[in-house]
N, C-alpha and C positions, 0 to 999 in steps of 0.2 A: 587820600588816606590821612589820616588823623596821628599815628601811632606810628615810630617805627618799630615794627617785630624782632627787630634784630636780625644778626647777620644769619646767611646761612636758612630761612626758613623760605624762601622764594617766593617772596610776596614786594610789591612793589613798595620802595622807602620812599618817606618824604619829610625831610629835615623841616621846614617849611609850607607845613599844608595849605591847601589855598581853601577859604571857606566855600560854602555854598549861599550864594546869595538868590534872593527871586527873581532876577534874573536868569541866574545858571537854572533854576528850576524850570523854569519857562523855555529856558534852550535847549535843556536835557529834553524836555514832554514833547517837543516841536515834531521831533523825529517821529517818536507815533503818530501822528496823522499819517503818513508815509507809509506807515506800518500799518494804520487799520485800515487806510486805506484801499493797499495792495492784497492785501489777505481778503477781502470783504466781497471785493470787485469779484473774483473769480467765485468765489463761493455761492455768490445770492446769482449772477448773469451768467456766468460761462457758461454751462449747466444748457439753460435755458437761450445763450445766443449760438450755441452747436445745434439743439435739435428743433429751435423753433426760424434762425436766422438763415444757419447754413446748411441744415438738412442733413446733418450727421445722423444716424443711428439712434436713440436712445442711449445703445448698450455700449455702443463706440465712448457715446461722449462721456458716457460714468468711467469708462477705463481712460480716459486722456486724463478727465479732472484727479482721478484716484493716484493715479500712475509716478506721476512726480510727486507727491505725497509721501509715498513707498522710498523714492531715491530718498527722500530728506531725513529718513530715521538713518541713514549710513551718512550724508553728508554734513548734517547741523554738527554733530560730535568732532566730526574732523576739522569743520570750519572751527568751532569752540576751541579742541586741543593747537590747531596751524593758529589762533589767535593766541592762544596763553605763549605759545613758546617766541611770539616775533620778536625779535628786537631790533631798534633802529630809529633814527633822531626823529621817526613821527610817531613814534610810539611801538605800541601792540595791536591797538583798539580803529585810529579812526586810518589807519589806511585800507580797512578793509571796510569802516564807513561810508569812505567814499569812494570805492570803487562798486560796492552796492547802489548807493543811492545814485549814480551814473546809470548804471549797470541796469537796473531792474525797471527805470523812467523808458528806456528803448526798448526792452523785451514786454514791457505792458504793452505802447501802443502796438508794435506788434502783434500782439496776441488778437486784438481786436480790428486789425486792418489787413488781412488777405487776401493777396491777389487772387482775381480769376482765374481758377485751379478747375480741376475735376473732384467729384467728391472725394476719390482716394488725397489729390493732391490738397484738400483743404483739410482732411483728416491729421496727414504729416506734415502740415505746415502751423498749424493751431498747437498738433501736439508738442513740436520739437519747439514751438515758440513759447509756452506754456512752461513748459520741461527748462529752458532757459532762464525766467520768469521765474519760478521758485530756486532753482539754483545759485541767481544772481541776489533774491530778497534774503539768503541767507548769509549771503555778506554783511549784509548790515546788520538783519534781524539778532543774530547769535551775540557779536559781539556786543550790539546796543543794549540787549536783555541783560545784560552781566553785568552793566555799569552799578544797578544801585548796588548787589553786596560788594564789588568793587572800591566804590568809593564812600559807602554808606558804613560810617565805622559805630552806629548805634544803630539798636532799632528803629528811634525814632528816623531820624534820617533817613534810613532805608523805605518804611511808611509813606515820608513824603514822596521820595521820587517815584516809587511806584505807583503813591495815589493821582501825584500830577500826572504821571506819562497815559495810565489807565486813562484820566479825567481826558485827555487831546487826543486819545486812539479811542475813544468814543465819539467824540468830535468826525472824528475820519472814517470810523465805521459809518455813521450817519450820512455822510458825505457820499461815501462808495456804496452804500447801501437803497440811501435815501433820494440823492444830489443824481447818482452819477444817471438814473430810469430816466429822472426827466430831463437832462442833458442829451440824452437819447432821442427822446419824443420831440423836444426841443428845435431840434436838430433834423429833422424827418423820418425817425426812424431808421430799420433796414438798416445794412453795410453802413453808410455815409453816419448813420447819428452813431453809429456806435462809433467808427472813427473819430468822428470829431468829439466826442466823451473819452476817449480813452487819451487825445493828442492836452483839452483841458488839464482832466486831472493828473495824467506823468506830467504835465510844467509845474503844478501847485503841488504834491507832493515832493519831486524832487528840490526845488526851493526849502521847502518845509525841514528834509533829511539832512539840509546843513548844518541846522541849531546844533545837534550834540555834538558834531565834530568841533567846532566855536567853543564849546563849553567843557570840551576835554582838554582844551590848551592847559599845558599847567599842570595838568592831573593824570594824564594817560603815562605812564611811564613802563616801561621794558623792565619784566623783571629780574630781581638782582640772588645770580645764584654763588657759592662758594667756592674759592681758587680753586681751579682742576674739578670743578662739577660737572657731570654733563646732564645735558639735558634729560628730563623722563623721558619715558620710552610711549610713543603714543599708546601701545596697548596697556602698559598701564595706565595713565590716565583714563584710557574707556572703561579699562576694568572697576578703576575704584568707585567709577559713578554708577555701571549697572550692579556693583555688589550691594552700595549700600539698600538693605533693605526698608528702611522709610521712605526713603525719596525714591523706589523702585513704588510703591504703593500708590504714593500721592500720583505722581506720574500715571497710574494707570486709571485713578481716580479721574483725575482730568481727562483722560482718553473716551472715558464714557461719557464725562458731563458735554465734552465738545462737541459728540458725536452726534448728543441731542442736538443740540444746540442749530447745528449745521444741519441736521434733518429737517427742522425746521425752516431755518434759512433759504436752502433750496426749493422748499416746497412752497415757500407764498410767492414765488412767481409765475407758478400753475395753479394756485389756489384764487390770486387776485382776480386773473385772465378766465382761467374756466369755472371754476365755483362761482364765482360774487361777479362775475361775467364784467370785471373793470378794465380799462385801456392799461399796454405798457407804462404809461408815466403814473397810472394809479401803484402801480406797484411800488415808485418809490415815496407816494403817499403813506402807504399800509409801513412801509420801514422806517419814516421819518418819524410815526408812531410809536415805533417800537422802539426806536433809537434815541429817537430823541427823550424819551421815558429811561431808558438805560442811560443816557450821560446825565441826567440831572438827580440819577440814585447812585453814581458811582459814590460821591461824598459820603453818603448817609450809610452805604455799607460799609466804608472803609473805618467810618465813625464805629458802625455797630461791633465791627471785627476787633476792632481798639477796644471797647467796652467787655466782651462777652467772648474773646478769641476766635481768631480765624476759621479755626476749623469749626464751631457752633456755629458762625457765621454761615457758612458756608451749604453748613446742611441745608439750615433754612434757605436760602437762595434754593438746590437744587429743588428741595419738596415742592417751593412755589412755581417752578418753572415746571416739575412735572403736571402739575396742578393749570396751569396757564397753557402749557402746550395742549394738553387733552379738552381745554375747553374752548380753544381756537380751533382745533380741527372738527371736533362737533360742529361750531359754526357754519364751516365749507361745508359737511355733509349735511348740515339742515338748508342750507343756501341762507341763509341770515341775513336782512337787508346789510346794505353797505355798511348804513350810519352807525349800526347795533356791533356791526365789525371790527372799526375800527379801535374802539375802546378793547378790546382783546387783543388786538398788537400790540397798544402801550402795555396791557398789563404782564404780557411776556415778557415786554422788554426792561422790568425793573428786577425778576431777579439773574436776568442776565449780566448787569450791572454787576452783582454779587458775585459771579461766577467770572469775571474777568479780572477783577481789582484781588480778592481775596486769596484765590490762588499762587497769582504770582509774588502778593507779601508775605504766601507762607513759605514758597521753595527760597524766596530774598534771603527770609533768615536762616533757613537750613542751610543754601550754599554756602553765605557768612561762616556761618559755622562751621560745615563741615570741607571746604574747600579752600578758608582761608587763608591756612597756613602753608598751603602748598601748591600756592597761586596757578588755580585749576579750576577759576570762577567759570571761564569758556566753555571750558568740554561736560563740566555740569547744565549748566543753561543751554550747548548744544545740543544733550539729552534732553530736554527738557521741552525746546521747542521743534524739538524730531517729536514728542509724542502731542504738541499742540496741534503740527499740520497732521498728523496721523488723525486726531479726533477731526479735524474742521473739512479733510478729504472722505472720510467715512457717510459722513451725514449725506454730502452729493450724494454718494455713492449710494449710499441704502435708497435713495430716494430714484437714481435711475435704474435701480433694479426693479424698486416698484410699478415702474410707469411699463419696463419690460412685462413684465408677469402681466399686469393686469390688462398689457395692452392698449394705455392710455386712459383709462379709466380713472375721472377724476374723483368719481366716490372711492376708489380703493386708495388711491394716492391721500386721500382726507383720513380715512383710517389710521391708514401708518402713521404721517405726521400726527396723528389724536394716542396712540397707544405706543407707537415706539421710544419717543423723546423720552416719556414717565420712566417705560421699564428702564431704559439707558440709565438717567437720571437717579432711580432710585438702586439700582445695583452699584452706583458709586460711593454710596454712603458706608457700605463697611471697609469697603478702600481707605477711605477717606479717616474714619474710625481707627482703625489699627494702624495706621502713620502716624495718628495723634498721639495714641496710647503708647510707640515706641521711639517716643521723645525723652531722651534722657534729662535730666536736670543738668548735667553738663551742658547739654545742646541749648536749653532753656537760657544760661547765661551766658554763653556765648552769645548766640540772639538777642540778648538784653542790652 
């Protein structure tokens, strides 16, 4: 913090700010790989290592991926409000850093190494391991999301640490997306390669989740309320983040852009394998495409959001990714050679880049704004990424409903992915629209 508020307003003082150096940048960003990691991994393989690995159901496995999704719209809020109120000599913030970043390294390899079970017992054992897995990622995730308007006492600032963290959770999306298939194949496929991919990447992310707890030294502090104050009542807190009406919009904006987003994701590891007829490890060729086109556009939309505002930014992202999703899925259903293919994943994957950085620098400055003075940065950002995994659960979801219906049919499965992401996609934009437009000029300079 830059400023002390004065007394009485419940925001954390600091007689003595400590700057932010590119270092602390670097340490704050470390942690998203962690982050896009963990989110990644389940979203593009779980899906696909339930009904092609372990012989789950279709419809089982969309209700396992969807399921803990559901708990996180009730638990990110609470993790948010149980982090704004901690106090105590390691802070608010990184003790529950690090009981995440412990926490969620064991409940992944988990998820991906189940014993010799019966199909029922591989059903309750993926699920409740899965169910743990999201539970324990929002230890970390909620509080670490809060840090920029946290400690980010300008726009500017706030900008950077979002664009760096964005910039390395593309790195780690890449990784889980792209890394973790051929770790798999690598590895021999079947149980054993997924194991040995899931034991890899929990040691290099968890490593990775220690930078912001490093670079909260100094900065995380317990906030300071008035003699005889008590604490808010947690249902206020939830109340004031689902009243406000902007941040209720944008929120549902990103619900739809995610939902694409994850429809997609899901779907090219049935599209690699049965469309374009490629090996398991081609599929994290097809992401490394996509991904790696998404981390080297995160800069140039963060640029572009700087120039022209976020939310202008933003449309343009989703129009091109409806535009880019419907011309990849044509591809599967015309069967497109490989080579003609692969240039349709990077081009999806550049306004996804837009749809990941942009977002979370418009709710940075809205919380700022709107949460600052009554240091409730958590229980905002824990609304915030309750309706994240809402959108990135959904997309499975639509997608194992498809495979249901059509009964595996991987032209219908091409369809969806070619016309669902667009409509998703473009029904976010008057969301998207009417948050902008009920931004007050107060909000504007506080944000400023």
């Amino acid at each position: 913090m830059a400023v002390d508020l004065g007394p009485g307003l419940g925001r954390p003082t600091m007689a003595h700010p400590v700057p932010l150096r590119r270092t602390d940048l670097l340490a704050y960003a470390a942690g998203s790989f962690g982050t896009g990691v963990f989110s990644t991994v389940p979203t593009v393989l779980l899906l696909f290592f339930c009904t092609e690995v372990l012989g789950i159901a279709a419809s089982w496995a969309a209700a396992l991926v969807f399921a803990p999704k559901v708990w996180a719209i009730v638990w990110d809020p609470f993790v948010g409000a149980w982090s704004d109120r901690t106090a105590g000599r390691f802070g608010r913030r990184r003790p529950f850093l690090l009981a995440g970043a412990l926490g969620v390294a064991l409940a992944f390899v988990a998820v991906f190494t189940p014993p010799p079970l019966s199909p029922a017992g591989l059903l309750a054992w993926t699920g409740l391991s899965y169910f743990a897995l999201a539970t324990l990622y929002s230890l970390f995730a909620v509080p670490y999301v809060a840090i920029p308007a946290e400690v980010g006492d300008t726009a500017q600032t706030r900008a950077r640490l979002v664009a760096w963290r964005m910039g390395v959770a593309m790195v780690g999306v890449l990784a889980g997306a792209g890394v973790a298939p051929l770790i798999v194949q690598a590895a021999g496929g079947g149980r054993g390669g997924y194991g040995v991919m899931s034991l890899a990447i929990a040691a290099a992310c968890a490593l990775a989740m220690f930078g912001p707890i490093l670079m909260l030294r100094g900065r995380d502090v317990a906030a300071e309320r008035p003699s005889g104050a008590t604490a808010p009542r947690l249902r206020d807190q939830l109340g004031r983040a689902f009243r406000h009406r902007r941040f209720r919009l944008l929120a549902l904006a990103y619900v739809l852009q995610l939902t694409a987003v994850g429809v997609v994701s899901a779907a090219i590891p049935y599209l690699v394998t049965k469309s374009f007829g490629r090996t398991e490890g081609e599929i994290g060729l097809a992401m490394i495409a996509m991904l790696g086109a998404t981390t080297l556009a995160v800069p140039a939309w963060a640029f572009i959001g700087g120039r022209i505002g976020e939310a202008r930014a933003l449309s343009g992202a989703a129009l091109l990714f409806a535009f880019s999703a419907a011309a990849l899925g044509w591809a599967a259903g015309a069967r497109l050679s490989w080579p003609l293919a692969l240039p349709l994943f990077a081009l999806a994957g550049l306004p996804f880049a837009g749809m990941q950085v942009l977002p979370y620098t418009i709710v940075a400055h809205l919380i700022h704004a709107e949460a600052g003075g009554s240091s409730d940065e958590g229980v905002f950002t824990g609304v915030w990424t309750a309706t994240e995994k809402l959108g990135l659960a959904l997309g499975p979801g639509v997608v194992g409903v498809a495979l249901q219906l059509a009964h595996g049919d991987i032209d219908g499965l091409a369809r969806v992915a070619a016309i669902a992401p667009g409509v998703m996609a473009l029904a976010s934009l008057p969301l998207l629209f009417a948050s902008a437009r009920r931004a007050a000029p107060s909000h504007l300079k506080a944000a400023e």
